[in-house]
One Martini backbone bead per residue (centre of mass of N, CA, C, O) as a GRO file, in nm:
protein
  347
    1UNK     BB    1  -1.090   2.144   0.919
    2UNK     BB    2  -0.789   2.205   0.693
    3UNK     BB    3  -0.780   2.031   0.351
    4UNK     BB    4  -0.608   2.200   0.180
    5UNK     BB    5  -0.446   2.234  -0.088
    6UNK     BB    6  -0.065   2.225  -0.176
    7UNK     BB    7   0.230   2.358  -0.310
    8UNK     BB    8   0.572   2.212  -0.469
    9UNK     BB    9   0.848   2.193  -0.551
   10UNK     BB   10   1.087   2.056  -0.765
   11UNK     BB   11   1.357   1.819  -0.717
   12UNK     BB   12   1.691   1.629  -0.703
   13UNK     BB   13   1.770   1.366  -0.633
   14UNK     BB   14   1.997   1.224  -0.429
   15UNK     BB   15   2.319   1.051  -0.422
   16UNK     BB   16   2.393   1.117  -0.178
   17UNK     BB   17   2.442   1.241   0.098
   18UNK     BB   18   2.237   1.441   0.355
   19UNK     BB   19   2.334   1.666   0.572
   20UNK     BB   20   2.057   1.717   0.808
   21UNK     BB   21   1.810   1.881   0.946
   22UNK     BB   22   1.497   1.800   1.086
   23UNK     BB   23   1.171   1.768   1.127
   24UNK     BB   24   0.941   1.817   1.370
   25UNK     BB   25   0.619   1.666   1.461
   26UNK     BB   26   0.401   1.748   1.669
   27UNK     BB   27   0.117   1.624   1.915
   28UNK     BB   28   0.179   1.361   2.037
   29UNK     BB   29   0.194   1.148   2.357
   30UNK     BB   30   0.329   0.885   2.246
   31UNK     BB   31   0.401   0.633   2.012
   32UNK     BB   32   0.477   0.530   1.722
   33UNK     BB   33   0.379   0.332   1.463
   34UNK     BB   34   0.288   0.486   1.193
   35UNK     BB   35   0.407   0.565   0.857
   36UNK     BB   36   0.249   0.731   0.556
   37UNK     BB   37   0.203   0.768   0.253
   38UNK     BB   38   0.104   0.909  -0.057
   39UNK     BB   39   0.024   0.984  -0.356
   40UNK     BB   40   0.077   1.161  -0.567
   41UNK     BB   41  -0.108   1.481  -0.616
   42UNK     BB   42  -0.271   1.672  -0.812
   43UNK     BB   43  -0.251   2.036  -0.825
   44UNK     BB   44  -0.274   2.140  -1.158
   45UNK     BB   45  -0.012   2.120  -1.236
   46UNK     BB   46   0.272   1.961  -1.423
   47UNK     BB   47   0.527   2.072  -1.234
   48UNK     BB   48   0.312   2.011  -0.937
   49UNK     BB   49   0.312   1.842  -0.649
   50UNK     BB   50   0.131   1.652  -0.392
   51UNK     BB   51   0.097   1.529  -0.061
   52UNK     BB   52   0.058   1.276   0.230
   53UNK     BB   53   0.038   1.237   0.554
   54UNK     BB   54   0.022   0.992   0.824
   55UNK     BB   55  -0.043   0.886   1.172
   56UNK     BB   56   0.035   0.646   1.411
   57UNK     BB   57  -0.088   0.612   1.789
   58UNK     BB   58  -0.146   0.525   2.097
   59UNK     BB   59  -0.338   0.796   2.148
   60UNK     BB   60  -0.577   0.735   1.924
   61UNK     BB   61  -0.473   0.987   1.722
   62UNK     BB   62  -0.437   1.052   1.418
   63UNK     BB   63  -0.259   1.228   1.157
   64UNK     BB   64  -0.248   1.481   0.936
   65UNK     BB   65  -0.014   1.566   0.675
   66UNK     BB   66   0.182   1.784   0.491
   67UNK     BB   67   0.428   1.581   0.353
   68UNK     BB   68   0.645   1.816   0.284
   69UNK     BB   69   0.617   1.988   0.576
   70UNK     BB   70   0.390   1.861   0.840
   71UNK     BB   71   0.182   1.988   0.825
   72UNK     BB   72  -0.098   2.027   1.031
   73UNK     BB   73  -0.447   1.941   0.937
   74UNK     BB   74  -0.541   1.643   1.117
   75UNK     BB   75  -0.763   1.459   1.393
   76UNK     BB   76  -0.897   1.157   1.432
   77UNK     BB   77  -1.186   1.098   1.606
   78UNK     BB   78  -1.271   0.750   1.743
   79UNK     BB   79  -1.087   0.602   1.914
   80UNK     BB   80  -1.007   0.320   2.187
   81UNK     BB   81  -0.728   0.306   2.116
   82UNK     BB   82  -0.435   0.192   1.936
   83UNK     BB   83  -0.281   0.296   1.699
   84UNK     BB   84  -0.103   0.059   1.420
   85UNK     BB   85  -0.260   0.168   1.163
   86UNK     BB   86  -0.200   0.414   0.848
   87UNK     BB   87  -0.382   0.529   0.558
   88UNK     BB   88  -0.375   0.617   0.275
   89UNK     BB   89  -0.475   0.657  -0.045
   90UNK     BB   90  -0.374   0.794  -0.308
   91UNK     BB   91  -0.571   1.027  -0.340
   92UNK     BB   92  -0.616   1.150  -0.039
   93UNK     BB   93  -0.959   1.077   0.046
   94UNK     BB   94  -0.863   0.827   0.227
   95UNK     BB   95  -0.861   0.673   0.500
   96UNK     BB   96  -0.738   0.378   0.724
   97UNK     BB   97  -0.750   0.234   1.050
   98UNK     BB   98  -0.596   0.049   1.338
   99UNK     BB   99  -0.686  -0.119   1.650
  100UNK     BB  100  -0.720  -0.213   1.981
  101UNK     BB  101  -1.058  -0.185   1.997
  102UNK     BB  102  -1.168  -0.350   1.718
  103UNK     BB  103  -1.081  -0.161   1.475
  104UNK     BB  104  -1.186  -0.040   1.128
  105UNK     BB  105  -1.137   0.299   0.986
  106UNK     BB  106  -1.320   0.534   0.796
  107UNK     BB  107  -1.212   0.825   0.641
  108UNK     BB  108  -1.260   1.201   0.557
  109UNK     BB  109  -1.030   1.394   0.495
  110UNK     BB  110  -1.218   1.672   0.427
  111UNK     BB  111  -1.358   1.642   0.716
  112UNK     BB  112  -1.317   1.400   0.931
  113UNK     BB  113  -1.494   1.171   0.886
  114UNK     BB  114  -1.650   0.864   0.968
  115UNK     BB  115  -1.764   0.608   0.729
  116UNK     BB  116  -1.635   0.349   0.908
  117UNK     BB  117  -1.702   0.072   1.108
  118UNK     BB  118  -1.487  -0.237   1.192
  119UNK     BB  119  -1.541  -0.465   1.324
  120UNK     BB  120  -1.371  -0.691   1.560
  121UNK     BB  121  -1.229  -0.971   1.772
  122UNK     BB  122  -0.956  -0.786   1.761
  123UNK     BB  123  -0.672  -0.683   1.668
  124UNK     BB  124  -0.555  -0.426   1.478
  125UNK     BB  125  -0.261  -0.416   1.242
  126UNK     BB  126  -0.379  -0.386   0.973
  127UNK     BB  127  -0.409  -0.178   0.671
  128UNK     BB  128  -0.564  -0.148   0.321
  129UNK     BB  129  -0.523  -0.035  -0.017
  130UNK     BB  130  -0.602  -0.014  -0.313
  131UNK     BB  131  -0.451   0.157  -0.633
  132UNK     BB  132  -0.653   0.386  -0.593
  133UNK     BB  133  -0.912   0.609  -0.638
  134UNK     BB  134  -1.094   0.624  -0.440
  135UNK     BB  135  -1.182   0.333  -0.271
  136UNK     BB  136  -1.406   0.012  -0.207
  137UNK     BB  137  -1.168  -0.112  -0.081
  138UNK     BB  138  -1.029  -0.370   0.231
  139UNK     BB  139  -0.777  -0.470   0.427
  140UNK     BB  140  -0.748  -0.667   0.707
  141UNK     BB  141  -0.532  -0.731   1.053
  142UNK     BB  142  -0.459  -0.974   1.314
  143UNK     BB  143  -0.523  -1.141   1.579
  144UNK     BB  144  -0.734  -1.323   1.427
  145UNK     BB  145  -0.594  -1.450   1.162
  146UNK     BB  146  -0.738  -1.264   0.947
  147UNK     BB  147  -0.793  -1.177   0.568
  148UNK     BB  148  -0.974  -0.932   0.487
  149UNK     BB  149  -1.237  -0.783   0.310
  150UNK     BB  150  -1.404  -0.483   0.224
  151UNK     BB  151  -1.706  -0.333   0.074
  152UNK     BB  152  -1.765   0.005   0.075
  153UNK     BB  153  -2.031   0.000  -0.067
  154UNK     BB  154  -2.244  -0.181   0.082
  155UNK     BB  155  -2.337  -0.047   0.306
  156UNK     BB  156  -2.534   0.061   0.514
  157UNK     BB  157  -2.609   0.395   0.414
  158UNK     BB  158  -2.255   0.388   0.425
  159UNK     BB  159  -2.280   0.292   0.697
  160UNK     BB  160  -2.162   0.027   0.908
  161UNK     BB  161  -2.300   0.177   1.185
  162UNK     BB  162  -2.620   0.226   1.075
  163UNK     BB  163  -2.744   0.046   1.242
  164UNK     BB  164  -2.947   0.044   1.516
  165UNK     BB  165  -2.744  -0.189   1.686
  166UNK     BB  166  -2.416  -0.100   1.547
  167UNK     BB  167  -2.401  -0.308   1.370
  168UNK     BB  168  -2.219  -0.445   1.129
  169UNK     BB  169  -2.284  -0.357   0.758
  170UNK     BB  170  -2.001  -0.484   0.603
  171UNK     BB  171  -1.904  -0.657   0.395
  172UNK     BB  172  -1.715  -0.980   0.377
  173UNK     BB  173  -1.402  -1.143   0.346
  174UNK     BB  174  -1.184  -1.438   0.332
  175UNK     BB  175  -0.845  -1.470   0.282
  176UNK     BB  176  -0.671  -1.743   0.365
  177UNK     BB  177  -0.815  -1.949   0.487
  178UNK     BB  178  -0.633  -2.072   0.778
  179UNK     BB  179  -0.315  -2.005   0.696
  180UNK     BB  180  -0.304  -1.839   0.977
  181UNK     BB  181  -0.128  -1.859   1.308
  182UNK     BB  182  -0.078  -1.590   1.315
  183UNK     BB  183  -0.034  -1.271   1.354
  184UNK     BB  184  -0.086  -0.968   1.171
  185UNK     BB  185   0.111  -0.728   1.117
  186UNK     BB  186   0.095  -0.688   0.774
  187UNK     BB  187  -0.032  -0.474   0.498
  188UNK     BB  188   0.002  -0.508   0.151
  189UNK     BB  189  -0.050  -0.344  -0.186
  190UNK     BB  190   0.018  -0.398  -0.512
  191UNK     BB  191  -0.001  -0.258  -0.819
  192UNK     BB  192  -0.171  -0.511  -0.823
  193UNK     BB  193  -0.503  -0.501  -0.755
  194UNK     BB  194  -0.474  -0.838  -0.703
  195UNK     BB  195  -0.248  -0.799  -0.482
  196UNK     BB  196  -0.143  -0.937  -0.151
  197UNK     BB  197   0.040  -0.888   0.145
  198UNK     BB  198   0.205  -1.028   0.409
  199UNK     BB  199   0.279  -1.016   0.773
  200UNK     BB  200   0.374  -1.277   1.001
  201UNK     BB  201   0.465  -1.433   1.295
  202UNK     BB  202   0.545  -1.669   1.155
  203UNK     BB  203   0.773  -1.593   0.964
  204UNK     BB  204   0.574  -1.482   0.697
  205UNK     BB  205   0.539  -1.420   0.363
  206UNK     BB  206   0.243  -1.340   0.178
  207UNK     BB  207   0.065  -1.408  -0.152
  208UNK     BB  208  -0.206  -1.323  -0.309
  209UNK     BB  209  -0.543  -1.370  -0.463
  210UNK     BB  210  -0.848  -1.228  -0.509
  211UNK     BB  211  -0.957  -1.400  -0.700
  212UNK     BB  212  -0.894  -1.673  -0.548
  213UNK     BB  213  -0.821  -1.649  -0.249
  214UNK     BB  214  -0.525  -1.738  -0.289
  215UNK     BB  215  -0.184  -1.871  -0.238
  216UNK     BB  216   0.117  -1.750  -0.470
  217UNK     BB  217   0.331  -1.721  -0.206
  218UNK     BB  218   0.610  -1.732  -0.003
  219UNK     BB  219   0.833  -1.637   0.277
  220UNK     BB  220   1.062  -1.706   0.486
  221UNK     BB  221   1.192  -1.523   0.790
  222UNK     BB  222   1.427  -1.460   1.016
  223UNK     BB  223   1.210  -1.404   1.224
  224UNK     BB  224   0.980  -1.086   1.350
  225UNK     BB  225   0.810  -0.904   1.194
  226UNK     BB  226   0.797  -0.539   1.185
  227UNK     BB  227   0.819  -0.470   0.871
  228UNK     BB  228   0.595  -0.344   0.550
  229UNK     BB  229   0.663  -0.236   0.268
  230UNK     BB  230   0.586  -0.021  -0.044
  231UNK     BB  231   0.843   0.094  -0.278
  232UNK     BB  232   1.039   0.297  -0.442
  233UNK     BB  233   1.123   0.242  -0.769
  234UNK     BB  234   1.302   0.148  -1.092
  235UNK     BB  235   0.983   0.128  -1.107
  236UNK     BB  236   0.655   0.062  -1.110
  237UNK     BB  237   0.663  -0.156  -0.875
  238UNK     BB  238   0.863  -0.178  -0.692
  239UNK     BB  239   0.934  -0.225  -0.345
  240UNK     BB  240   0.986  -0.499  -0.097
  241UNK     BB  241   1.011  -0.436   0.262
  242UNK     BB  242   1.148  -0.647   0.560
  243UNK     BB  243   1.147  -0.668   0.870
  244UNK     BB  244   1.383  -0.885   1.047
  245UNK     BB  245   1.519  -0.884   1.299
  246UNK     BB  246   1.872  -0.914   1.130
  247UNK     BB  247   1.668  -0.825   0.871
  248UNK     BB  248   1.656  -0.783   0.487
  249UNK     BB  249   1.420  -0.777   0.283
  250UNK     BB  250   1.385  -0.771  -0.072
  251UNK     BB  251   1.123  -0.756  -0.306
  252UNK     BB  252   0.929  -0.776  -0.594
  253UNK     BB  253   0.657  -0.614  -0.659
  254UNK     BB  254   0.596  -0.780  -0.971
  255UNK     BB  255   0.714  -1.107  -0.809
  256UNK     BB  256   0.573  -1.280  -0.616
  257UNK     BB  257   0.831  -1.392  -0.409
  258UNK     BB  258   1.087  -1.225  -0.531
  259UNK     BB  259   1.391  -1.228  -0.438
  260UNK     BB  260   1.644  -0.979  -0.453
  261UNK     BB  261   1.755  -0.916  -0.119
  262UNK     BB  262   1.969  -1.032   0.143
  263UNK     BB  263   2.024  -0.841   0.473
  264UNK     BB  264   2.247  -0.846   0.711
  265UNK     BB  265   2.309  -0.769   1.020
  266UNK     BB  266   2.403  -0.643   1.381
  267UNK     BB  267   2.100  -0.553   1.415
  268UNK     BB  268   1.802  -0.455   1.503
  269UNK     BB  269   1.516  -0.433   1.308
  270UNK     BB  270   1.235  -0.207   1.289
  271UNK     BB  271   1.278  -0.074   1.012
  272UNK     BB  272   1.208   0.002   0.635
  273UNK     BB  273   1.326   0.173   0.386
  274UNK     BB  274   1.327   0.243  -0.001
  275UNK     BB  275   1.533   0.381  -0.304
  276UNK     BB  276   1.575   0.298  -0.562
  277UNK     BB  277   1.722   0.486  -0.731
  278UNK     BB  278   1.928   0.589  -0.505
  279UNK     BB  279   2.042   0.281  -0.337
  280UNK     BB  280   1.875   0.345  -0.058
  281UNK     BB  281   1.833   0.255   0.302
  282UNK     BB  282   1.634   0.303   0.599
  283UNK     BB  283   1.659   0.257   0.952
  284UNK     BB  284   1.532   0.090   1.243
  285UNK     BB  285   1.582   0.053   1.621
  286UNK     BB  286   1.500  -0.092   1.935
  287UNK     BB  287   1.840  -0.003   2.022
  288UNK     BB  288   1.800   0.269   1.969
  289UNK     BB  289   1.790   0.661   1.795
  290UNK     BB  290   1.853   0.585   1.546
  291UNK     BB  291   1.934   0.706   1.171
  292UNK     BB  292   2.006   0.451   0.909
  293UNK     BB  293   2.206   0.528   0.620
  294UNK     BB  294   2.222   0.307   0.306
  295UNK     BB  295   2.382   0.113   0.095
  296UNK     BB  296   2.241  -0.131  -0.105
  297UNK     BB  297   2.470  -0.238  -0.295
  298UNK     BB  298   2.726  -0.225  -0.035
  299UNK     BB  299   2.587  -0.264   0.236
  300UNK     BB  300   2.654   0.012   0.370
  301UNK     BB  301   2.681   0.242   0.643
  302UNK     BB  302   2.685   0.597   0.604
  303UNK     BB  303   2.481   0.721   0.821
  304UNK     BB  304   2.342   0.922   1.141
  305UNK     BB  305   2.062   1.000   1.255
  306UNK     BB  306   2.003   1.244   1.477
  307UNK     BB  307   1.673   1.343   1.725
  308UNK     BB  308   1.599   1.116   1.886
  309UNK     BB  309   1.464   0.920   2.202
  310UNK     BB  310   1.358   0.692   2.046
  311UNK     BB  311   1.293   0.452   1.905
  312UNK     BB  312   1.273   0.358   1.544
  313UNK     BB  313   0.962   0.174   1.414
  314UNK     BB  314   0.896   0.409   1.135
  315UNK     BB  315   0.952   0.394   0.770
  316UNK     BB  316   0.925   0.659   0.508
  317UNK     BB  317   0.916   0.741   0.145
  318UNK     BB  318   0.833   0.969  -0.028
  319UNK     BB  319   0.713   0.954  -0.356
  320UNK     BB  320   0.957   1.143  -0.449
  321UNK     BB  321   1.231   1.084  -0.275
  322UNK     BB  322   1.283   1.361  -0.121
  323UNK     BB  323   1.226   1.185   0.159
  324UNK     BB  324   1.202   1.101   0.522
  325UNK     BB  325   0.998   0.923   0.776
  326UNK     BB  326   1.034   0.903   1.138
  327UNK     BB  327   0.872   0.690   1.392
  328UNK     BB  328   0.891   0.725   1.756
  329UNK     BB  329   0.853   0.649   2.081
  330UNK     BB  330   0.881   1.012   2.142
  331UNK     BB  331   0.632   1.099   1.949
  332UNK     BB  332   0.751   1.171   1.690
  333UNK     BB  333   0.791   1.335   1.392
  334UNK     BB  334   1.017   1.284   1.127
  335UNK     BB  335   1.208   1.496   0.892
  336UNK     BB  336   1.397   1.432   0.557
  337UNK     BB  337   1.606   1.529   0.335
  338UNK     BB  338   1.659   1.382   0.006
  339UNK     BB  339   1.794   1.665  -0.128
  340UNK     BB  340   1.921   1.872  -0.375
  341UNK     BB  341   1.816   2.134  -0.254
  342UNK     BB  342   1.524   2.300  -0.225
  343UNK     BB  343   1.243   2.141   0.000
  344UNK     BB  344   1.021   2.304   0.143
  345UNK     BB  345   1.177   2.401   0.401
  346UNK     BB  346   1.449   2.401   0.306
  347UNK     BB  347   1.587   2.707   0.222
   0.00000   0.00000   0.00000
């Protein structure tokens, strides 16, 4: 695989609509269940940086992608059932996934190495890493209903399943043990790199301290969330949004359980990204094959982008917020540029 960095001109973040045609990513080909970005990359100039997407699929095979242009990187192969989550860590030099297989995998992006397999017990349904860069823990969740960190330092010989029996041989603690009583959806790490939070069947989102392992917050949500993600706000610790029914919560990324707006809809959502900054966020729905434009502040939809075949599972802006990314029912993943002037291909 070639994992070269490559650079990108910087353009003004849009403030009003832009309608544009997308980018499609094809290679998939089942569903698209998650897509997230890496944090900036420094490319080495001053004025400009670099980005990575990742996509989980149904196919089981992950798949990393130059974030700006879409353009495929490499496809991680080694899971044997749905890849239900998969994330970058910051710098992007370490991938994540969780699976149906009953497996949670680290990969090394620059090589497409697994460096780790992490069984459990049942179905994994989210990963997340802390803010750092190459970090050293993980967090998984899922059918279990049990919210793990592992230790990826302790390995033995570094890789998890070096042990001549197979068995799993990466330390692990357990947070909030107990008070799990549904699947753990999704798991997001805040910018404090000692808080996490899940998004829960119980129709729960819940907020750790990794220092005591237990929860200093909690926030009941009308629905079954189907997508939670941390997006970039008008500060440093960014927006959290929730997906859940006909409902939208949005909490304070660095006020743990601080509820900022809630936003009731007409239709199902199935996922929600957020640009705090230009006031925009996009929803996807399990009932149409529309990607919806909304204006934050005025809760209107402005408009309504097509391309898509099926349901848009799974939506995300990426870190420098002049694009946003949904991945569909119908195998594809598009990207949408949310910048005026030119910007990646859109020239």
């Amino acid at each position: 695989m070639d994992f070269a960095f490559t650079r990108q001109d910087e353009t003004k973040v849009a403030a009003g609509t832009t309608k544009i045609v997308p980018l499609t990513c094809h290679g998939h080909s089942r569903p698209i269940t998650h897509v997230s970005f890496s944090s900036l990359v420094n490319s080495g100039s001053a004025s400009s940086s670099q980005y990575y997407m990742i996509s989980a699929c149904k196919d089981s095979n992950p798949m990393l992608r130059d974030g700006v242009t879409g353009d495929w990187i490499g496809t991680f192969i080694g899971h044997k059932g749905a890849v239900w989550s998969a994330r970058l860590c910051d710098d992007a030099t370490l991938a994540a996934t969780g699976s149906a297989d009953f497996s949670a995998k680290v990969w090394d992006t620059y090589t497409g190495e697994t460096l780790h397999t992490l069984q459990h017990n049942h179905i994994v349904r989210a990963v997340a890493f802390p803010p750092q860069e190459r970090p050293q823990i993980l967090a998984t969740g899922g059918m279990e209903k049990k919210l793990r960190v592992y230790d990826l330092s302790r390995a033995s010989n570094g890789v998890s399943n070096g042990a001549a029996n197979g068995a799993d041989t990466t330390p692990s603690y357990e947070i909030g043990a107990g008070e799990h009583t549904a699947a753990i959806k999704s798991i997001i790490w805040l910018r404090d790199s000692n808080i996490l939070s899940t998004a829960d069947d119980d129709k729960t989102i819940r907020w750790y301290d990794l220092r005591t392992r237990s929860a200093i917050a909690s926030h009941t949500v009308d629905g079954l969330p189907t997508s939670c993600e941390l997006n970039m706000g008008g500060d440093a610790t960014g927006i959290q949004s929730v997906a859940a029914g006909k409902n939208i919560y949005l909490f304070d990324g660095g006020k743990p359980g601080h509820l900022l707006k809630h936003i009731k809809t007409e239709r199902e959502v199935a996922s929600v990204a957020v640009n705090g900054e230009a006031r925009r966020f996009v929803t996807g729905s399990p009932n149409d094959t529309w990607v919806h434009l909304w204006d934050l502040d005025a809760e209107e939809q402005l408009e309504t982008g097509r391309g898509h075949h099926g349901p848009v599972w799974t939506t995300a802006f990426s870190p420098d917020g002049k694009m946003y990314a949904t991945g569909s029912e119908d195998g594809t993943v598009k990207l949408w540029k949310f910048t005026n002037g030119a910007y990646g291909l859109w020239r």
